[in-house]
N, C-alpha and C positions, 0 to 999 in steps of 0.2 A: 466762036473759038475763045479758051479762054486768053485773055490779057495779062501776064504778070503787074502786078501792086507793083509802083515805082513808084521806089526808097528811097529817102534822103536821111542820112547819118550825119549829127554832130557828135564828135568824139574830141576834148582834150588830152589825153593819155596817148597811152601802150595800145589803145586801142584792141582788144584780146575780145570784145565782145562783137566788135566790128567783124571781129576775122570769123569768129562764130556764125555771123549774118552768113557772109563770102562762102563759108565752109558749108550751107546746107542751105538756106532758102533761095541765096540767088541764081539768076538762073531758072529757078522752077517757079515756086508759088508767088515772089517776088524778083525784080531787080533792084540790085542798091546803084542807083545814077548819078551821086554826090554823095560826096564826102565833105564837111566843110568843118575849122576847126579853127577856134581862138588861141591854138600857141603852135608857130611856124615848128617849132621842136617835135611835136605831136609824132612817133611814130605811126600813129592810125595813119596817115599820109601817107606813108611806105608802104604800108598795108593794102591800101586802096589803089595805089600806082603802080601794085604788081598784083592784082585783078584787073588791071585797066580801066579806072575808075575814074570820074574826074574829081579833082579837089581842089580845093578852095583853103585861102586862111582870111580869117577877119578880126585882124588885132585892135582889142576896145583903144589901145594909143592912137589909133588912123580916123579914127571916128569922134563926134562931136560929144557923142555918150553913147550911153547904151541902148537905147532905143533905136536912133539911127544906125549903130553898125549891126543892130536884130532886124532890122529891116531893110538894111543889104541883102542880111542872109536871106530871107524869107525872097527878095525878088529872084536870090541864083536858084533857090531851091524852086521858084514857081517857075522859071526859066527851062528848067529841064522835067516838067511837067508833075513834079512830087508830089503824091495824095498821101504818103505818111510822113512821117518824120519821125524817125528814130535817136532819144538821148542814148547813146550808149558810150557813158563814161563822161560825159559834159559836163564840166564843175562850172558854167556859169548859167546864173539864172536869167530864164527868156522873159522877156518884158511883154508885155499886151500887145504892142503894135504885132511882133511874131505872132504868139498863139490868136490873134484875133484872122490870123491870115491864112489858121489850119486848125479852126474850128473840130475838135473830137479828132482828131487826127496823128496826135502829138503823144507818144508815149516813150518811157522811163523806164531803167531798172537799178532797184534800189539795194544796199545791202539790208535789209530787216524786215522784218513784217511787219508793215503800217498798219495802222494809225500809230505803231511803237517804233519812236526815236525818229524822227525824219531828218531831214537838213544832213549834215555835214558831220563828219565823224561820227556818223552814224551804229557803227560798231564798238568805238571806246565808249561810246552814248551807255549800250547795250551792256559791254562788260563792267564797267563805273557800276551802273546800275543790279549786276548780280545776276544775272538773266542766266538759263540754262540749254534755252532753247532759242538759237537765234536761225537767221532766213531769208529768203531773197523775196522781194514784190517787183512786179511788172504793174505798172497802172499808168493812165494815163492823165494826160498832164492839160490841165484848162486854166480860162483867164479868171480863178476865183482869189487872188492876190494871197493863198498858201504857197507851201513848201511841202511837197509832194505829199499835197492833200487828194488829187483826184482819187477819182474811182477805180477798184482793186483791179485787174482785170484776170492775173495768175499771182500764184502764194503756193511757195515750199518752202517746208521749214528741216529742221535739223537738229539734232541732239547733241551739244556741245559741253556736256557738265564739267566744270573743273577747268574749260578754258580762261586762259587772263590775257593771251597775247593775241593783241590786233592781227599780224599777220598770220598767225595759224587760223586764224574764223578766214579771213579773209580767203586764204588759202584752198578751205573747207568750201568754202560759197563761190568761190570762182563758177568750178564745173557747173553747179546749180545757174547759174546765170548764163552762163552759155548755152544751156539746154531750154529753161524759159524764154529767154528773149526770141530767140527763132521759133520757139512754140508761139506767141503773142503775134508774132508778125507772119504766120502763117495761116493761124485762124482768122485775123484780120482778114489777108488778101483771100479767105475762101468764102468773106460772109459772113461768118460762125459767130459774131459779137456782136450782140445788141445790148441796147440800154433795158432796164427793166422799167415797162410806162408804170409801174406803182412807185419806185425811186430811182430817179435819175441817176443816184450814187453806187446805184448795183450793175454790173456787167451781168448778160447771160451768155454762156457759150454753150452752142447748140453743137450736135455732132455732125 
């Protein structure tokens, strides 16, 4: 029989791509079984506690650094049996001890098409720079001491000529993120993503 993928979600925000999870894969091809999140404010919490979800907060102020309060996380998340881990919308960056604890397992969704503009303001990155086409990536996230350097796993992109303002791209790329990230974590939980053995940097998704 099959088993549903059990999910674990770090979200700082609104949480809006969390509810994306909730709204289609859980339940079926996966369950989301944590929630855990670095700012008590986080509506993703609200989100998660009316799915019935558990959650967690882990403020880097309670911790000795960051390492140790990533490897709180990482024992709540292996406590309730997590084989993925879902960034969706986590503005802090996982230290080694985490990803060393969810080997290939750890994926992101980003506003732009990597290897263009990664890190943080991602999107003013984009428009600063003149860009006409910008876009969402889903990849995943390893101990290579980058800034959402792993490997691509999904990429759509979008036609935006003439944009200048952050929150209208932003606005444009939402749906696109909500529609990828539960693509990503459902081909996962079916199998369908392997590494390519000629570059370990290339995803294959099979049908």
């Amino acid at each position: 029989m099959f088993e549903p993928l059990r999910v674990g979600v770090l979200a700082s925000g609104d949480g809006t791509n969390l509810q994306a999870l909730l709204d289609t894969v859980h339940g079926h091809e996966a369950v989301v079984v944590g929630v855990a999140t670095d700012r008590p404010a986080a509506r993703a919490l609200d989100r998660a506690a009316g799915a019935g979800v558990e959650t967690a907060v882990f403020e880097l102020a309670v911790h000795p650094d960051r390492a140790t309060r990533d490897t709180a996380i990482a024992d709540w998340l292996a406590e309730r049996g997590v084989r993925l881990v879902v960034l969706a919308g986590y503005m802090a960056l996982l230290t080694s001890p985490f990803l060393q604890r969810f080997p290939g397992a750890v994926v992101n969704v980003h506003p732009s098409l990597l290897p263009a503009f990664p890190g943080v303001r991602a999107i003013e990155q984009a428009i600063e720079y003149g860009v006409k086409v910008f876009g969402v990536t889903v990849h995943f996230v390893e101990d290579d001491g980058g800034v959402d350097t792993g490997p691509v796993l999904l990429q759509r992109a979008i036609d935006l000529p003439g944009t200048s303002e952050p929150g209208e791209v932003l606005e444009r790329l939402r749906p696109i993120e909500h529609e990828l990230l539960p693509e990503a974590v459902r081909l996962i939980a079916r199998g369908a993503v392997t590494r390519d053995p000629g570059n370990g940097r290339r995803t294959v998704v099979s049908s």
